[in-house]
mmCIF file of the C-alpha atoms, coordinates in Angstrom:
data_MODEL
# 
_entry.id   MODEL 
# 
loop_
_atom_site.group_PDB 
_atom_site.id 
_atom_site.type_symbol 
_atom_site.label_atom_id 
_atom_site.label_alt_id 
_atom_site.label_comp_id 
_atom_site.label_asym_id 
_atom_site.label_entity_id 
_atom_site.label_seq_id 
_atom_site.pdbx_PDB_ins_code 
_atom_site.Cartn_x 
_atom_site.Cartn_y 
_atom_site.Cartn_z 
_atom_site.occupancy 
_atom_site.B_iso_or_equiv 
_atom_site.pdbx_formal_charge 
_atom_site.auth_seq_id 
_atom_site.auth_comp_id 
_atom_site.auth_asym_id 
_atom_site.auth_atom_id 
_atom_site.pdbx_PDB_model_num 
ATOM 1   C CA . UNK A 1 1   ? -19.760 2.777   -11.108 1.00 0.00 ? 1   UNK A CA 1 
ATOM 2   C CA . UNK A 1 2   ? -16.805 2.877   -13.234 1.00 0.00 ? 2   UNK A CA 1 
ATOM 3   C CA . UNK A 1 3   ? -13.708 0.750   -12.620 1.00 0.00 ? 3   UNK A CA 1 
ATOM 4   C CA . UNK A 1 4   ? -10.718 2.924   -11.100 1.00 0.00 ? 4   UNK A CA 1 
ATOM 5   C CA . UNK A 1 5   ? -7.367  2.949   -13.094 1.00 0.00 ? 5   UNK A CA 1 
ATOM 6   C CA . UNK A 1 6   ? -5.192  1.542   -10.095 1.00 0.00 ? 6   UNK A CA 1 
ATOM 7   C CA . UNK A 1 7   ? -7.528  -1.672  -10.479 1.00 0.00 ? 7   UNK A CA 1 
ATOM 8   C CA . UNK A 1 8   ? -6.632  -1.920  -13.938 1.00 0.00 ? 8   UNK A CA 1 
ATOM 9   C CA . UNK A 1 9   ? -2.973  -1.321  -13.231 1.00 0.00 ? 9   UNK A CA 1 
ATOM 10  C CA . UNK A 1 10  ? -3.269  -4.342  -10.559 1.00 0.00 ? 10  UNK A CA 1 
ATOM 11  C CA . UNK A 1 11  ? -4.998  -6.748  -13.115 1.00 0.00 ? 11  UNK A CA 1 
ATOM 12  C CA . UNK A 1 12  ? -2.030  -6.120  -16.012 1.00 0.00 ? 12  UNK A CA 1 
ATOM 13  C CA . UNK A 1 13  ? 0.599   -6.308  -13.367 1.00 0.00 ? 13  UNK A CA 1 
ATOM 14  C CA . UNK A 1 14  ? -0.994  -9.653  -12.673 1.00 0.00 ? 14  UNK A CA 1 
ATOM 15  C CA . UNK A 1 15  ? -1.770  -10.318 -16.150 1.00 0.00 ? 15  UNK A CA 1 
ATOM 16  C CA . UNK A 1 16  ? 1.893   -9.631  -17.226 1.00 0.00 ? 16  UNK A CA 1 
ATOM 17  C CA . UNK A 1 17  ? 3.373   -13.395 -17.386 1.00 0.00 ? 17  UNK A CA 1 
ATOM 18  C CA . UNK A 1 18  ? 0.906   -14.035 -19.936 1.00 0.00 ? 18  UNK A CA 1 
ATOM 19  C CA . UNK A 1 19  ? 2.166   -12.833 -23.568 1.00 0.00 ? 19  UNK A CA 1 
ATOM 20  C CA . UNK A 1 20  ? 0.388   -10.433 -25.648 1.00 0.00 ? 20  UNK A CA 1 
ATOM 21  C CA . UNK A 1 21  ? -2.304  -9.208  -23.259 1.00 0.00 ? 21  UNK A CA 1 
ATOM 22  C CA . UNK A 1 22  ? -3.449  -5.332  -23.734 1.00 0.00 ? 22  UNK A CA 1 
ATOM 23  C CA . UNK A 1 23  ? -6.537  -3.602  -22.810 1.00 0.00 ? 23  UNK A CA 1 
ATOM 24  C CA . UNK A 1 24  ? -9.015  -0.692  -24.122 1.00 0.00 ? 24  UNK A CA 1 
ATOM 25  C CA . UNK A 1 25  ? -10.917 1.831   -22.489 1.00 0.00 ? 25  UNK A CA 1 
ATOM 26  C CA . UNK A 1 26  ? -14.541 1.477   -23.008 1.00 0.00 ? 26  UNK A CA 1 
ATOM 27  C CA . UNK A 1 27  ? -17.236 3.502   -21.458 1.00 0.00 ? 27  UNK A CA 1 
ATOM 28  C CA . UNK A 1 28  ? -15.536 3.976   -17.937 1.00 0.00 ? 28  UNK A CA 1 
ATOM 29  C CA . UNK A 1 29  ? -14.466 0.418   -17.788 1.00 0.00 ? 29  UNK A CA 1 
ATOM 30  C CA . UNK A 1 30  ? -11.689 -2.102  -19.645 1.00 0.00 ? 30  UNK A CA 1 
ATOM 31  C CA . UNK A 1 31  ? -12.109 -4.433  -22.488 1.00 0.00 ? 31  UNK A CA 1 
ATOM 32  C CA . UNK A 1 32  ? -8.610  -7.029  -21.567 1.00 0.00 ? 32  UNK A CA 1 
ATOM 33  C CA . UNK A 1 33  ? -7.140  -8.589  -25.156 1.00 0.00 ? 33  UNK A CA 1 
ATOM 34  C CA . UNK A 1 34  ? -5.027  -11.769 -25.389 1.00 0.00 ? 34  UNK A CA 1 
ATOM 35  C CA . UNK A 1 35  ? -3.320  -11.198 -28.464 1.00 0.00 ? 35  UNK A CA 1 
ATOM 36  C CA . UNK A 1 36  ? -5.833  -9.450  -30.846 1.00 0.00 ? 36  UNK A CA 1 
ATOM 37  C CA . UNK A 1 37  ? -8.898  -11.505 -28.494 1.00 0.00 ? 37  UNK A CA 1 
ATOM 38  C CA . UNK A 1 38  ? -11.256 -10.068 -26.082 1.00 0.00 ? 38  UNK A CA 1 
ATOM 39  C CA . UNK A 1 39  ? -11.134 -12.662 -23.452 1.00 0.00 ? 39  UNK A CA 1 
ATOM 40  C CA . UNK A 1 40  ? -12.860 -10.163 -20.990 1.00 0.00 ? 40  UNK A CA 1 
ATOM 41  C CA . UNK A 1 41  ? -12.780 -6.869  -19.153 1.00 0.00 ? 41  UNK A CA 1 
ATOM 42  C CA . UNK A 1 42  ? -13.036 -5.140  -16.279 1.00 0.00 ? 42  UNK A CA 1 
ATOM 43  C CA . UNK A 1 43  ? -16.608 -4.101  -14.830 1.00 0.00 ? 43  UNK A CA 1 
ATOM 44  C CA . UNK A 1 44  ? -17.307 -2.307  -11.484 1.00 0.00 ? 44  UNK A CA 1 
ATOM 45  C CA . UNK A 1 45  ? -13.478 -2.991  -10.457 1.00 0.00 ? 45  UNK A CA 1 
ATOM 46  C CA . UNK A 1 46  ? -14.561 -7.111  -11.253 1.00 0.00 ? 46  UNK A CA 1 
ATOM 47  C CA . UNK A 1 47  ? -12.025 -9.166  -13.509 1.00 0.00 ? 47  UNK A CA 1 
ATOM 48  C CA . UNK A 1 48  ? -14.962 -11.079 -15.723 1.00 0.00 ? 48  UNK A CA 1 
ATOM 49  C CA . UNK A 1 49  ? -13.877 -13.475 -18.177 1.00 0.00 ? 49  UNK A CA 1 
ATOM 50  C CA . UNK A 1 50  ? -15.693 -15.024 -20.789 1.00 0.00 ? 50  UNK A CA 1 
ATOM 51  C CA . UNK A 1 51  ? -17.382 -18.745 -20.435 1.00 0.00 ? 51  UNK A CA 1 
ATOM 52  C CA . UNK A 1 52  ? -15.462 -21.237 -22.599 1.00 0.00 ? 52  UNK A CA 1 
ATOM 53  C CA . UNK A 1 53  ? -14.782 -24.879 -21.842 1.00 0.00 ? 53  UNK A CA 1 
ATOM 54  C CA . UNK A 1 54  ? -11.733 -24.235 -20.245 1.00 0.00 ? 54  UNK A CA 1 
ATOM 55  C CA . UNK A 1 55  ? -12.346 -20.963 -18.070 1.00 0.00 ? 55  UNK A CA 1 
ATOM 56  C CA . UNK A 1 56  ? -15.402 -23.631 -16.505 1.00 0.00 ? 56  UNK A CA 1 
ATOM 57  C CA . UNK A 1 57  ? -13.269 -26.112 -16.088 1.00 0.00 ? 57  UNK A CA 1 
ATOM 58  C CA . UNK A 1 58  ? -10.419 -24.530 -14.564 1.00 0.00 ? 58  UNK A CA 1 
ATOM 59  C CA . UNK A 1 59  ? -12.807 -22.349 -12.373 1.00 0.00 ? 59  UNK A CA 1 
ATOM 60  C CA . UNK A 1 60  ? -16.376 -24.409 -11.716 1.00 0.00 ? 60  UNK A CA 1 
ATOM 61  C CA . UNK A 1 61  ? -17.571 -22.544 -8.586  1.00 0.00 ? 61  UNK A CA 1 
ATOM 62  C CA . UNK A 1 62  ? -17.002 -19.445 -10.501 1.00 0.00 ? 62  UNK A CA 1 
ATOM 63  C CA . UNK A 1 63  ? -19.687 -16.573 -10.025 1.00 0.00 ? 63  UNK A CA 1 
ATOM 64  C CA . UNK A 1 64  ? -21.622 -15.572 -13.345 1.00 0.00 ? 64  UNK A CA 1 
ATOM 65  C CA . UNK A 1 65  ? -22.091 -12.435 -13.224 1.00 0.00 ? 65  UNK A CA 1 
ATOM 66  C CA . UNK A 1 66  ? -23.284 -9.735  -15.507 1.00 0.00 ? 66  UNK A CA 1 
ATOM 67  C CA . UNK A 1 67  ? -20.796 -6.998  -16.595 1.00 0.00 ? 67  UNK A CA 1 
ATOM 68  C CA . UNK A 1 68  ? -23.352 -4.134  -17.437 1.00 0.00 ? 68  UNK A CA 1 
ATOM 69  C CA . UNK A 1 69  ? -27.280 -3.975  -18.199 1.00 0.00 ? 69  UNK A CA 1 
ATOM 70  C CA . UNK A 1 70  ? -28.064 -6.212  -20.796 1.00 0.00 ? 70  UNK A CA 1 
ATOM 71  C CA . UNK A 1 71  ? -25.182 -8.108  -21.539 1.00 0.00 ? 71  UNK A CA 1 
ATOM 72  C CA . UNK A 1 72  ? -23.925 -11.586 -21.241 1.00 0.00 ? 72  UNK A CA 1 
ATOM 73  C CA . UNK A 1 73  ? -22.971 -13.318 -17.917 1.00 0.00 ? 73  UNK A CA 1 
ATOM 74  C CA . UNK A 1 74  ? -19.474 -13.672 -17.508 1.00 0.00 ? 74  UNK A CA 1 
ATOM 75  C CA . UNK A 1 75  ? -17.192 -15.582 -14.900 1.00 0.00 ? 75  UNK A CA 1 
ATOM 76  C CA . UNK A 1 76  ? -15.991 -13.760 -12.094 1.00 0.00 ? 76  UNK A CA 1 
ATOM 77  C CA . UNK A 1 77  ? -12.392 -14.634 -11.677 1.00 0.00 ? 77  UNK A CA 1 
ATOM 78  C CA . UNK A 1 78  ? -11.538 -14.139 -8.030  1.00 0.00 ? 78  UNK A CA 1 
ATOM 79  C CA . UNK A 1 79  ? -7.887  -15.951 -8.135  1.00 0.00 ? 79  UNK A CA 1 
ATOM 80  C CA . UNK A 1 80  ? -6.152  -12.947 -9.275  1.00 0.00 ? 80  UNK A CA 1 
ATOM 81  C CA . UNK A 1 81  ? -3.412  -12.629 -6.828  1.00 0.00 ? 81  UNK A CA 1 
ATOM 82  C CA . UNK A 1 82  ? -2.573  -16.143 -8.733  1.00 0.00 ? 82  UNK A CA 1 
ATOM 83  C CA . UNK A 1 83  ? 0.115   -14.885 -11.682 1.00 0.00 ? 83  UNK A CA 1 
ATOM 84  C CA . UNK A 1 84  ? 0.278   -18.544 -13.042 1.00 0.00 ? 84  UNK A CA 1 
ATOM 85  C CA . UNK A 1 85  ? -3.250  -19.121 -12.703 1.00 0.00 ? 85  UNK A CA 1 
ATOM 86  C CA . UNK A 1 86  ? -3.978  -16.448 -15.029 1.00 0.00 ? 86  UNK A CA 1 
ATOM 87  C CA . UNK A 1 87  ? -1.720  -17.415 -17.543 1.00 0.00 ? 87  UNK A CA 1 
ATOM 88  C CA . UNK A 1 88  ? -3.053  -21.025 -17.721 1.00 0.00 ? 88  UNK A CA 1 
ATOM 89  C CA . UNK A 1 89  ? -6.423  -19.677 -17.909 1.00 0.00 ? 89  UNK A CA 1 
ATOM 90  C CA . UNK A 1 90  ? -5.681  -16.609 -20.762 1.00 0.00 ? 90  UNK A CA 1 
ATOM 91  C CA . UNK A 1 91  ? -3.791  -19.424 -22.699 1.00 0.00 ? 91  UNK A CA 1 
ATOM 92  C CA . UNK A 1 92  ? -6.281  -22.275 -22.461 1.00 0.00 ? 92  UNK A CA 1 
ATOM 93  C CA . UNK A 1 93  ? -9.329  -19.526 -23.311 1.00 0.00 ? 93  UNK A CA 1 
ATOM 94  C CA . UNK A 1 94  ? -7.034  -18.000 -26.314 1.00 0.00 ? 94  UNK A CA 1 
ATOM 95  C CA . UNK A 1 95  ? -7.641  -21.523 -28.604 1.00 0.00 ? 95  UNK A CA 1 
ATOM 96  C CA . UNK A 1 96  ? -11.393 -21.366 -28.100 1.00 0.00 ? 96  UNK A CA 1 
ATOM 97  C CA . UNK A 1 97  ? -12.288 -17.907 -28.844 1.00 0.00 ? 97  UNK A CA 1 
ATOM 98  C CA . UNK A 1 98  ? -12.622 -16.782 -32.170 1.00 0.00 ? 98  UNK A CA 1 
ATOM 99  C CA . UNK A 1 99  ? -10.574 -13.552 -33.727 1.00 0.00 ? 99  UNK A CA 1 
ATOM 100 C CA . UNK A 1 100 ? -12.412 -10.456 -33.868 1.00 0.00 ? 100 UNK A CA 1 
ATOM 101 C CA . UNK A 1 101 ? -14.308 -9.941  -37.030 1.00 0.00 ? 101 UNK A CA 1 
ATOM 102 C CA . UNK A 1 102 ? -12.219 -7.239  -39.183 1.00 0.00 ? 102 UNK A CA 1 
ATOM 103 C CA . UNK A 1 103 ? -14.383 -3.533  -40.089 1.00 0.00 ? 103 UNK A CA 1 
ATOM 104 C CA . UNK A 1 104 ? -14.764 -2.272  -43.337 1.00 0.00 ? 104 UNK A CA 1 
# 
């Protein structure tokens, strides 16, 4: 199931406190950037972030949850009506995730 494009347009409008955050379509769901990072995406209309130090520690009863057949588990953020939330948690993520590697 793909995620619908008024669940996207909730999770920016939540997202939009937090500086530089974008997003890309991919494959019927969303790829979410923090200024040039991936810090997640959204799967099966699910905002799933990725599992640093500080997205555990500022959400330890998070879900894990896999994203798509055969990738990674992710955390399953389920504070999203929580605008400052999600900008402490894009921020603190944004120092422990490395820059995307550049193509030739």
């Amino acid at each position: 199931m793909a995620s619908s494009r008024e669940y996207l347009t909730f999770i920016m409008e939540q997202l939009s406190e937090t500086e530089g955050v974008s997003y890309r379509p991919m494959m019927g769901e969303y790829l979410i950037y923090c200024r040039g990072k991936v810090i997640g995406g959204i799967y099966d209309n699910r905002f799933l972030v990725k599992p640093t130090k500080s997205s555990i520690a500022m959400m330890p009863k998070a879900l894990k949850e896999i994203p798509y057949a055969g990738a990674n588990k992710m955390l399953l953020v389920d504070n999203v009506e929580n605008k400052l939330f999600l900008k402490k948690l894009l921020e603190s993520m944004f120092a422990e995730l490395p820059m995307p590697k550049k193509r030739k």
